[in-house]
C-alpha positions as CSV (number, residue, x, y, z in Angstrom):
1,X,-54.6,-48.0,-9.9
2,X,-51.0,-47.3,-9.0
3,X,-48.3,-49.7,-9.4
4,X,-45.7,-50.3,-7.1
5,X,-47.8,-48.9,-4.1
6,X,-46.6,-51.9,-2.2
7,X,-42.9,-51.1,-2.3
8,X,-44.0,-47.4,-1.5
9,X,-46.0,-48.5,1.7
10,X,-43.3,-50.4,3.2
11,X,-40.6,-47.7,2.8
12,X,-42.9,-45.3,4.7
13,X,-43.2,-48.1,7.4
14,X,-39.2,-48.7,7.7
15,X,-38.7,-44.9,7.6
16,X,-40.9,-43.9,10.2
17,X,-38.7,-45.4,13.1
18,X,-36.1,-43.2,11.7
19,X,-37.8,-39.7,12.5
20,X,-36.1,-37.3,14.9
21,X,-38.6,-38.2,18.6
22,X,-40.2,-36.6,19.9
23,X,-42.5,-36.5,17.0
24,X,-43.6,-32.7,16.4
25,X,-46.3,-30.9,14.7
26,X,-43.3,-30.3,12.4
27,X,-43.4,-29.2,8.5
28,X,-39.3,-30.1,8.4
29,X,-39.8,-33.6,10.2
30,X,-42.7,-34.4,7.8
31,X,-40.5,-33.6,4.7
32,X,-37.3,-35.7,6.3
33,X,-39.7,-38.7,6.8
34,X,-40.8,-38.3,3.0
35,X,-37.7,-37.7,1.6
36,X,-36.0,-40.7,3.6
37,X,-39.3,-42.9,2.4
38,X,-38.1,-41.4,-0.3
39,X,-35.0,-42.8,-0.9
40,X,-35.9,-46.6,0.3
41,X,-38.9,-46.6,-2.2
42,X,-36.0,-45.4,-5.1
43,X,-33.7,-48.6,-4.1
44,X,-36.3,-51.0,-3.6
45,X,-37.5,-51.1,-7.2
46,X,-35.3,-52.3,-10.0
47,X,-36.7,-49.8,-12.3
48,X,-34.5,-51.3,-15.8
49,X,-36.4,-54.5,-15.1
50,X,-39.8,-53.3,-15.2
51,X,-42.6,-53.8,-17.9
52,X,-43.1,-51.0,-20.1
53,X,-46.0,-50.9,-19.7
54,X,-45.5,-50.8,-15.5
55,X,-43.2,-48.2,-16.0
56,X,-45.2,-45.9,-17.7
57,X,-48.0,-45.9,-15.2
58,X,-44.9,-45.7,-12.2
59,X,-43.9,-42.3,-13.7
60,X,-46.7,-40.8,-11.9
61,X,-45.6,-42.5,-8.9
62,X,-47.3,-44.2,-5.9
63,X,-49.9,-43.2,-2.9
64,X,-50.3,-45.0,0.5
65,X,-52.1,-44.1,3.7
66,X,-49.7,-43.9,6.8
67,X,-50.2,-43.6,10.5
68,X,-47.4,-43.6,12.2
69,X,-46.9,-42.5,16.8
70,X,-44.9,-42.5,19.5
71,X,-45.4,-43.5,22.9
72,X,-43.2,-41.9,25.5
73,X,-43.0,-42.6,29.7
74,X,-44.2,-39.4,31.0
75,X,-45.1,-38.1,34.8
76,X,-49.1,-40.1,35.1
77,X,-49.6,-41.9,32.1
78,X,-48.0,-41.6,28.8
79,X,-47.8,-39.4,25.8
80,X,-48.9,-40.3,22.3
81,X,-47.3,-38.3,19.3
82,X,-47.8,-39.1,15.8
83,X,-48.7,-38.3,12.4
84,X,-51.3,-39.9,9.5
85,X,-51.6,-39.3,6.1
86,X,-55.6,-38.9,6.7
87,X,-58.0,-37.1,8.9
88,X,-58.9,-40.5,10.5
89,X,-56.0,-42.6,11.0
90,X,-55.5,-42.7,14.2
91,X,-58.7,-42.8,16.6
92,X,-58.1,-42.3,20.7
93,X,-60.2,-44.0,23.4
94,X,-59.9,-43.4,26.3
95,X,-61.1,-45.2,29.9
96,X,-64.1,-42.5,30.3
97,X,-65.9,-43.9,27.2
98,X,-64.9,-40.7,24.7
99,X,-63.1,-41.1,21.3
100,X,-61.0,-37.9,20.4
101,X,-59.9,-38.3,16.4
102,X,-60.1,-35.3,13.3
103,X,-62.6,-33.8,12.0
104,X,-63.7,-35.6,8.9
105,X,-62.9,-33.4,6.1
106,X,-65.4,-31.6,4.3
107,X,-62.9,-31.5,1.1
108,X,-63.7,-34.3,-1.7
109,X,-60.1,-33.7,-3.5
110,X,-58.5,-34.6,-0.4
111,X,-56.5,-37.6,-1.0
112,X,-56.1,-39.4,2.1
113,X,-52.7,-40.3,0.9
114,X,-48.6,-39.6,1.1
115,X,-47.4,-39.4,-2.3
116,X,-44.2,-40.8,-3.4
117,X,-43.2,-38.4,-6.1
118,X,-42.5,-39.1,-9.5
119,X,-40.2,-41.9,-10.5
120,X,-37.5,-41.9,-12.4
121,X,-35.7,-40.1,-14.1
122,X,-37.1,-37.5,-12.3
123,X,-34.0,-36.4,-10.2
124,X,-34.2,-37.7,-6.4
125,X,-35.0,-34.8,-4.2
126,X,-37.4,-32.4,-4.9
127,X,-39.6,-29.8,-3.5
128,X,-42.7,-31.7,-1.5
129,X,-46.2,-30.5,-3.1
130,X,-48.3,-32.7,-0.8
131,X,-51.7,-31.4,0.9
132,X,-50.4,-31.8,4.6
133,X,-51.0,-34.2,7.2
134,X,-52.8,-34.8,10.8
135,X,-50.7,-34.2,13.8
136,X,-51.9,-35.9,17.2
137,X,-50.8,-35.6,20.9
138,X,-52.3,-36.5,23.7
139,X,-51.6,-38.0,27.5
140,X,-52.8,-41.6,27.6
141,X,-53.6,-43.2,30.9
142,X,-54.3,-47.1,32.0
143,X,-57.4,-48.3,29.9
144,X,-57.0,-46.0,27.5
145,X,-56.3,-47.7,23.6
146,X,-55.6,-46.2,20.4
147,X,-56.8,-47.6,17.0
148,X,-54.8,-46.7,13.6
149,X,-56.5,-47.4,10.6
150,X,-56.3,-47.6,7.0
151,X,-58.8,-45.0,4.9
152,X,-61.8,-47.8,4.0
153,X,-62.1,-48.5,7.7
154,X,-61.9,-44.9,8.8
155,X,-64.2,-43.8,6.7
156,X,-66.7,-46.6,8.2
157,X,-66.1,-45.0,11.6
158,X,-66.9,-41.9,10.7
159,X,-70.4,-43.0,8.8
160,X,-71.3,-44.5,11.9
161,X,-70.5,-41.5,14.4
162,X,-67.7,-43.4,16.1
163,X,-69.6,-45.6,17.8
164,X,-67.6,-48.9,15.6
165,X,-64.3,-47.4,17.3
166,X,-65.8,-48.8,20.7
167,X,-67.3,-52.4,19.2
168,X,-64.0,-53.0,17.4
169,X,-61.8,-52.7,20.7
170,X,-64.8,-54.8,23.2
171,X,-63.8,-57.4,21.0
172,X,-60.7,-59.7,21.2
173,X,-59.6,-60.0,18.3
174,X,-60.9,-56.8,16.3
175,X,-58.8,-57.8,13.4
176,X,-62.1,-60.7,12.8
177,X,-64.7,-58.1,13.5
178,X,-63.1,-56.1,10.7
179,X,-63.1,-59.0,8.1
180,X,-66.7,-59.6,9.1
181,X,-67.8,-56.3,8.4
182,X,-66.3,-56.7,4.9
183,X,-68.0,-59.6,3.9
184,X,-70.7,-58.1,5.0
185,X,-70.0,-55.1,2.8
186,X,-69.9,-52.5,5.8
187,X,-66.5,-51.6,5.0
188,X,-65.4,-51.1,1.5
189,X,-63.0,-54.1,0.1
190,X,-59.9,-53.2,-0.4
191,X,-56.1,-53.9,2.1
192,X,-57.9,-52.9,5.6
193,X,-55.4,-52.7,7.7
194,X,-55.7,-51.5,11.7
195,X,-53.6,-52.0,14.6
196,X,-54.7,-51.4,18.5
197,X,-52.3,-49.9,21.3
198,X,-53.8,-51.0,24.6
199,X,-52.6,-48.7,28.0
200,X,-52.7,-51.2,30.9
C-alpha cells in the first residue's frame, strides 16, 4: 500500500534508456540509474498539492519491480545485458528447449523491489541502502526469446518449475494466456505485466 508507485515505476522506465551501454554487472551504474530515477520521480509529483493524508504515507516512499536489457549485434547471434529488481524478472529460452533465469530466493524479507527513497523533504541524493539486484548476460541466437516479468507472474513460473515460461511463448499472444490464468486465479491479481523479445 504505497502511494505514488505509479509515478515511481515510470521514472525507472524513462531512466533506464539513459544508463551508460553496455550494461554491466556494475554497483556504480545501478546507483546512476537510481539516482536518475531518482530525480524524474522527485519532478513528476507536485508534492504541495497532495492530500495530507497521501503525503504522509509518500514519506516512506515508493517500490516497483524493474527489468530492464540490452540487446547488442555481436559476431553469431546477439548479446543480452540487463538488470531486474527480482530474482525472476527476466526468464531466457533458448531454441534447444532450456530456460536459464535465477535461482529463486530462499530469503522471505527479500523485497522483490527498487525503492524510491524517502520523499521530501528528505534532501535529494543520498546514500542507496537497497538489497541488490540480478545481473544477466548471455549470447542469444535465432529462436531464442526472452520473457521479463513482473513479481506475481514470476513467482507463478517458479511454482510450476518453469515449465509456464514455454506455454506462455507457444502461444501468440501470451499477454491473453496471462489474463486467463488470472481469472483463473493461477497467478495472483495484481498489475501483471510481461513483455517477450523474440531472436529471429
Amino acid at each position: 500500500d504505497y502511494p505514488l508507485t505509479r509515478e515511481w515505476s515510470e521514472s525507472l522506465a524513462r531512466s533506464f534508456p539513459h544508463s551508460d551501454y553496455p550494461v554491466e554487472n556494475s554497483h556504480k551504474l545501478l546507483v546512476s540509474f537510481l539516482n536518475e530515477a531518482r530525480g524524474l520521480w522527485l519532478k513528476s509529483v507536485a508534492w504541495c498539492n497532495l492530500k495530507w493524508y497521501v503525503r504522509n504515507k509518500a514519506i516512506k516512499g515508493s517500490y516497483a519491480s524493474f527489468a530492464g536489457v540490452s540487446v547488442s549485434e555481436v559476431t553469431g547471434g546477439y548479446l543480452l545485458r540487463g538488470f531486474t529488481s527480482n530474482y525472476g524478472g527476466i526468464f531466457i529460452f533458448s531454441s534447444d528447449g532450456s530456460v536459464k533465469c535465477q535461482e529463486k530466493s530462499r530469503d522471505g524479507d527479500l523485497k522483490p523491489y527498487f525503492w524510491s527513497g524517502y520523499s521530501p523533504p528528505i534532501k535529494n541524493e543520498y546514500h542507496w541502502d537497497y538489497q541488490g539486484s540480478f545481473y544477466y548476460e548471455k549470447q542469444l541466437r535465432p529462436g531464442d526469446a526472452v520473457l521479463l516479468a513482473t513479481p506475481g507472474i514470476s513467482d507463478f513460473i517458479y511454482r510450476e518449475n518453469l515449465s509456464p515460461v514455454i506455454d506462455i511463448l507457444r502461444v501468440k499472444d501470451p499477454g491473453n494466456n496471462v489474463g486467463r490464468l488470472m481469472k483463473r486465479g493461477d497467478i495472483e491479481n495484481q498489475d501483471n505485466i510481461l513483455a517477450v523479445i523474440r531472436i529471429r
